[in-house]
C-alpha positions as CSV (number, residue, x, y, z in Angstrom):
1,X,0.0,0.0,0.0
2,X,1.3,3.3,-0.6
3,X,2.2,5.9,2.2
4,X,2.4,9.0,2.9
5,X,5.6,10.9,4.3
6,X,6.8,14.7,5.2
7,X,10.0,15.4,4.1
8,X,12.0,18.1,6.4
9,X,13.3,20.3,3.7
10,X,9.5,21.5,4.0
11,X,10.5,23.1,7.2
12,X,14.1,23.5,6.9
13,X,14.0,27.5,7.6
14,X,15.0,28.2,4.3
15,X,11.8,28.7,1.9
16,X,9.5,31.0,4.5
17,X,9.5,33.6,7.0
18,X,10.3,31.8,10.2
19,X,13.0,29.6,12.0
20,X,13.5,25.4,10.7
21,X,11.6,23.1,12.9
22,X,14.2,20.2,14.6
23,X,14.1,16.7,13.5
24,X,12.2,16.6,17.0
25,X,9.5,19.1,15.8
26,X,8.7,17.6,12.3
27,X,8.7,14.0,13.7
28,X,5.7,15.4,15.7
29,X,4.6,17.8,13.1
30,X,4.2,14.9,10.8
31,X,2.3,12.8,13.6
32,X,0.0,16.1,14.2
33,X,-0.4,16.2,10.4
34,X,-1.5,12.6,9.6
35,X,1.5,11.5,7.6
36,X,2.5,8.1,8.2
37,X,6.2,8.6,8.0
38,X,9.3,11.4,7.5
39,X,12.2,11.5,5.5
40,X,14.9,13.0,6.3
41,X,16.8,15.8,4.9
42,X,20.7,15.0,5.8
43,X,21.2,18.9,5.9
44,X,21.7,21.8,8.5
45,X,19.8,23.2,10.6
46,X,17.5,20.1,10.9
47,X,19.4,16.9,10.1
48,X,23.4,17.4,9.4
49,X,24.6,13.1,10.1
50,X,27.8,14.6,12.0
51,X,25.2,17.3,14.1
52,X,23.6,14.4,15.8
53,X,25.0,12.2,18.0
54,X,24.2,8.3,19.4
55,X,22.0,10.0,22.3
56,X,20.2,12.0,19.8
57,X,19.8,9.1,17.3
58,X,18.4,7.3,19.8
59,X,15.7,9.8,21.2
60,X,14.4,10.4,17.4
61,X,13.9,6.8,16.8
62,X,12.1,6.2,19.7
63,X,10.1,9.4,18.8
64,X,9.2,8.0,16.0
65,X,8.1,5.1,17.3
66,X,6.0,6.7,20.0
67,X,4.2,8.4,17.2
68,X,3.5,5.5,14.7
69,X,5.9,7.5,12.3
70,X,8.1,5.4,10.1
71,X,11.6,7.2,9.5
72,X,11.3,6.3,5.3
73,X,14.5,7.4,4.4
74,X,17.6,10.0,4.6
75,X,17.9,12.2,1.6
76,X,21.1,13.6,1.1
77,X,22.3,16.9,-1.5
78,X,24.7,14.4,-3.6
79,X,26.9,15.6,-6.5
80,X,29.6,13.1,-7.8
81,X,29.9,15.4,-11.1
82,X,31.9,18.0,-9.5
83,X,35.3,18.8,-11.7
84,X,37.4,19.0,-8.6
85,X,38.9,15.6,-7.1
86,X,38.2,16.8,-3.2
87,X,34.4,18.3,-3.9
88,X,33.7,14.5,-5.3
89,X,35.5,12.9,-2.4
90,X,34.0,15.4,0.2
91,X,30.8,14.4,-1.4
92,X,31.4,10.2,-1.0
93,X,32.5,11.2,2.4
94,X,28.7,12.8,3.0
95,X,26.5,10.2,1.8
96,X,28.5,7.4,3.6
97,X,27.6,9.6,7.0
98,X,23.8,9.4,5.7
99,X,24.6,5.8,5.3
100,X,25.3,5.2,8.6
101,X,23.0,7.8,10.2
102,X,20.1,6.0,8.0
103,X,21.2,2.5,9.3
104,X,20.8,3.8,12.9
105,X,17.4,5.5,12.6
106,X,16.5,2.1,10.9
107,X,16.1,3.8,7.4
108,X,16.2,1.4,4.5
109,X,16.9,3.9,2.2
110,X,18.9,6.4,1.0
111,X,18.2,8.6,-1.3
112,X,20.5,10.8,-4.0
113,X,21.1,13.0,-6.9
114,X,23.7,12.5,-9.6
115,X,24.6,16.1,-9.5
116,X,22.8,18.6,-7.3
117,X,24.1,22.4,-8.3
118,X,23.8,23.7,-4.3
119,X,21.8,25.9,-2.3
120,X,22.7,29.4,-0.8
121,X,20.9,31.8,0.9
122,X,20.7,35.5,0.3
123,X,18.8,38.1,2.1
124,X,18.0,35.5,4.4
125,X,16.1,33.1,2.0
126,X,16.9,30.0,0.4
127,X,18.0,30.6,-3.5
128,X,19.5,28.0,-6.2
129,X,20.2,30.5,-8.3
130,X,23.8,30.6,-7.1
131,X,24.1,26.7,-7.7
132,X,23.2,26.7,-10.6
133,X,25.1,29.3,-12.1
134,X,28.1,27.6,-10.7
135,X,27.4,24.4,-12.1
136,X,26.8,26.2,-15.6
137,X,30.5,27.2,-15.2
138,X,31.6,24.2,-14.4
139,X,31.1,23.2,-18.0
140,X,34.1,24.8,-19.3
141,X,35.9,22.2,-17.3
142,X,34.5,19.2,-18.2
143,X,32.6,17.6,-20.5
144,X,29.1,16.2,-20.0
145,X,30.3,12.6,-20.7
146,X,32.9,12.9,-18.1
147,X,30.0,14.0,-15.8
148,X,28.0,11.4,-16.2
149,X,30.5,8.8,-16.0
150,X,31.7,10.5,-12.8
151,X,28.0,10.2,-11.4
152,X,28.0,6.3,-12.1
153,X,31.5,6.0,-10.7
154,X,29.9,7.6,-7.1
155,X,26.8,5.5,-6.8
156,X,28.8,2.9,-7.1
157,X,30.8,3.7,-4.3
158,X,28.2,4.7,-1.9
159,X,26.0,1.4,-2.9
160,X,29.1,-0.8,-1.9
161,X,29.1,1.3,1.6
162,X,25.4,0.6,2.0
163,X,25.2,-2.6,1.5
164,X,27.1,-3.2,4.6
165,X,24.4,-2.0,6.4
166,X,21.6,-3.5,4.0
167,X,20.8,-0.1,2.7
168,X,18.7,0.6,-0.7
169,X,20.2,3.6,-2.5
170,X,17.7,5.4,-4.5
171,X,18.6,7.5,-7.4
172,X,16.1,10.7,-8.0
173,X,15.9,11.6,-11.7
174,X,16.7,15.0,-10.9
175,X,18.2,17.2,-13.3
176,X,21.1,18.3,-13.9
177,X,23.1,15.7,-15.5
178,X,20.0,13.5,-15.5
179,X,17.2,15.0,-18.0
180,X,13.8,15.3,-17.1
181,X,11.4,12.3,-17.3
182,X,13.0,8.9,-16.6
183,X,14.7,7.5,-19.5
184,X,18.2,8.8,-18.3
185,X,17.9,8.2,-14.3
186,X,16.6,4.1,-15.5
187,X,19.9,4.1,-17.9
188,X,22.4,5.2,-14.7
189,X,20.8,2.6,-12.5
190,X,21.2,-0.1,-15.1
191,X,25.2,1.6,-15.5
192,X,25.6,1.3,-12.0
193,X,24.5,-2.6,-12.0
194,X,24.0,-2.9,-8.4
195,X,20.9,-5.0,-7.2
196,X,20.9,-2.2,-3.6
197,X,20.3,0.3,-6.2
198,X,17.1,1.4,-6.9
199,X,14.9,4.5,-8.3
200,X,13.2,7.1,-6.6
201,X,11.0,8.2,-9.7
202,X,9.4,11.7,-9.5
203,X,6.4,12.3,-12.0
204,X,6.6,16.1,-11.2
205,X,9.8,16.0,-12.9
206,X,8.6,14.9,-16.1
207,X,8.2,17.4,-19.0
208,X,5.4,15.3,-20.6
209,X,2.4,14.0,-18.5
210,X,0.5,12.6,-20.3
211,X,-1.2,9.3,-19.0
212,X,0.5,7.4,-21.9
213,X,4.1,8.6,-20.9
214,X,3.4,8.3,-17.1
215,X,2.6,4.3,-18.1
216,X,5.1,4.0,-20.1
217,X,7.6,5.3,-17.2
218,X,6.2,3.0,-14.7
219,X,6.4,0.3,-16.8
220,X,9.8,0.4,-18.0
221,X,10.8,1.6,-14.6
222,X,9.4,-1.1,-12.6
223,X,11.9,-3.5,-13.7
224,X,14.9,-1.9,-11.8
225,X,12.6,-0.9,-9.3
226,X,11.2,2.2,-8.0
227,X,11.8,2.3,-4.2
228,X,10.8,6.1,-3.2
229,X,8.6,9.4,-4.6
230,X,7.7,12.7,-3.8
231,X,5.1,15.4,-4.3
232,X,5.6,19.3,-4.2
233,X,2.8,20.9,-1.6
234,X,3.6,24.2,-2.6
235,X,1.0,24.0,-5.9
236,X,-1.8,23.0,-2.8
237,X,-3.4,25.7,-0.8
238,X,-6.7,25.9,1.1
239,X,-9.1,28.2,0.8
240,X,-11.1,30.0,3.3
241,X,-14.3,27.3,2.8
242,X,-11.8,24.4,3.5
243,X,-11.6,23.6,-0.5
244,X,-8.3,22.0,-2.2
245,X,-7.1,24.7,-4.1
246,X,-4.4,23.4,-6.8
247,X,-2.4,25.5,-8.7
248,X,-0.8,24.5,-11.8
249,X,3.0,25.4,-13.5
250,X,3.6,26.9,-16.2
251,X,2.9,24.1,-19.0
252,X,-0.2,22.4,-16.7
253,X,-1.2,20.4,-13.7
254,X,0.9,17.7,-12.4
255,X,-0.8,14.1,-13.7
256,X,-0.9,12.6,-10.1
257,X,-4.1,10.5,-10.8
258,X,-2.3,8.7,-13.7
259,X,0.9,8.3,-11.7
260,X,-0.8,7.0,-8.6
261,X,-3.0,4.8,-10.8
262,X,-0.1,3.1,-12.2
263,X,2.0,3.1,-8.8
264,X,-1.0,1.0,-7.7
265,X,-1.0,-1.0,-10.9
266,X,2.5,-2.1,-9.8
267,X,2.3,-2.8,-6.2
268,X,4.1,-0.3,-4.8
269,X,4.4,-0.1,-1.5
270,X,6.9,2.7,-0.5
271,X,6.4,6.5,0.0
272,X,5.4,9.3,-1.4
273,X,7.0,12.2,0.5
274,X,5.7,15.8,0.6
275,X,7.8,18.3,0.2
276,X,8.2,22.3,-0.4
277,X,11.9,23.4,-1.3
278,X,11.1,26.7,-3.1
279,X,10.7,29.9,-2.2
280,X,6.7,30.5,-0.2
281,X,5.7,33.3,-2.5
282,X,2.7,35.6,-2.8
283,X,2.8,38.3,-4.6
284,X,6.9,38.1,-4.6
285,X,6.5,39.0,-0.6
286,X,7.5,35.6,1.6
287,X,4.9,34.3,3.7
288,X,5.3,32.7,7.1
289,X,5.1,29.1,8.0
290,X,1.2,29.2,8.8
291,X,1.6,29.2,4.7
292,X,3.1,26.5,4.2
293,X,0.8,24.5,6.9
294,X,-2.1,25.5,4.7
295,X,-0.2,24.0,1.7
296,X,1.4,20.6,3.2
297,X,-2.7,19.9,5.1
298,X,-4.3,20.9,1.4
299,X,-1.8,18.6,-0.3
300,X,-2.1,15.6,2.6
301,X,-5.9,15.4,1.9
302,X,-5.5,15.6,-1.4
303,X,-3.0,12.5,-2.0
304,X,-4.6,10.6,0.9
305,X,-8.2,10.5,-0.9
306,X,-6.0,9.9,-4.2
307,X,-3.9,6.9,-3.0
308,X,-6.9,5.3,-0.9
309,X,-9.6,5.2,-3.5
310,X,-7.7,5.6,-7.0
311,X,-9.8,8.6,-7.4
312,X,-8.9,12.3,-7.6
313,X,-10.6,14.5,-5.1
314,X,-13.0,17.6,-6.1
315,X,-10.3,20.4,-6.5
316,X,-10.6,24.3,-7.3
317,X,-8.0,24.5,-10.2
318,X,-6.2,27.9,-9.9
């Protein structure tokens, strides 16, 4: 049966007006919420591996437990395309701490990107703008090839670490690197060759959603498996009735009744975590984290109604 988690990013301090919530706070959070599990954002303030100790470790799994809240997985900021020999090193060196941090929370997975560009802050807000213009740069150093071969090369190495501790690695097919849609992050799993490496496939990541491109996804995906998912709550919002407002992007709605259809279809039994990682805009002013509650509750009843019955909720479409 599909679940539902919160991932901490959501609450990180970064995307809203307002301070991050602990790992303490969003296990609790999550409880208050309805979810029936958290992932974990290996990332300062909230959930940095070398931050929190054996004491601490402890205290959050039994938290967990106390609230009937699985701990899903541990996502870490990955990028093993980096032209510089110590940035790719630092990088193994990171995930292997999410390894072990995952192993003691009693998360079977971890989760990565082939190349994530970075976040800064500026003015006091979260922005990848930075990142990304970094990462363009980067390209007069190395060739995309080299990248990508450099990507493969890393999973590798982390997937060798977490088998020792019976971990599932989860590639995200997350651009850059990647492309979007799924044919590229299925091709670097089946690179890497390892049977703990698996895919955490993203349907909001797909330029083309239609219901014959989201089968044919799942379906070709299904074979090296797909082991994690998300959903953005910052396209949900509530209005002052209690309706499900949804919001599409710029090219249309986000097909989560096909992709939850065929998720079903499949058998999968993992999460679906929610999360909001950019900015909590309206009208260009940030809003406060009473905002983004609105949007993570909106989005929660949403996918709950969608995943139990296989039917998508009445929605006001913004």
């Amino acid at each position: 049966m599909i679940k539902l988690a919160l991932f901490t990013v959501t609450y990180c301090g970064l995307w809203y007006k307002g301070e991050a919530l602990s790992l303490k706070e969003q296990i609790a959070k999550a409880s208050e919420l309805g979810f029936d599990g958290i992932a974990v954002e290996a990332k300062r303030p909230v959930a940095l591996p070398c931050d929190l100790s054996r004491r601490l470790r402890r205290e959050v799994k039994e938290l967990a437990h106390s609230r009937d809240i699985t701990i899903c997985a541990v996502e870490t900021m990955s990028n093993f395309a980096r032209p510089l020999i110590e940035d790719r090193e630092n990088n193994l060196c990171m995930v292997r701490e999410a390894i072990e941090l995952a192993s003691d929370l009693e998360a079977g997975i971890v989760k990565v990107f082939a190349a994530w560009p970075g976040t800064s802050r500026y003015d006091g807000f979260g922005t990848y703008d930075f990142g990304r213009r970094i990462f363009d740069f980067e390209e007069n150093f190395v060739t995309n090839v080299q990248r990508w071969r450099w990507a493969v090369e890393g999973i590798k190495d982390v997937a060798e670490w977490a088998e020792e501790y019976g971990i599932t690695i989860a590639l995200q097919n997350h651009r850059p690197v990647i492309r979007p849609g799924y044919e590229d992050a299925l091709q670097m799993v089946r690179e890497v060759n390892m049977d703990n490496v698996k895919l955490c496939l993203d349907v909001p990541l797909f330029d083309n959603q239609s219901d014959e491109y989201i089968h044919e996804a799942v379906e070709a995906c299904r074979q090296v498996g797909i082991v994690h998912s998300h959903y953005g709550s910052l396209e949900f919002d509530e209005s002052s009735s209690g309706d499900i407002i949804l919001r599409g992007r710029g090219f249309g709605h986000v097909n989560y009744p096909a992709f939850i259809r065929e998720l079903r279809r499949i058998g999968f039994d993992g999460f679906i975590a929610s999360e909001e990682c950019s900015p909590v805009l309206e009208y260009h002013e940030y809003q406060g984290i009473e905002a983004v509650d609105r949007h993570v509750r909106a989005a929660l009843r949403y996918m709950r109604e969608l995943v139990s019955t296989g039917t998508e909720p009445k929605v006001l479409r913004d």
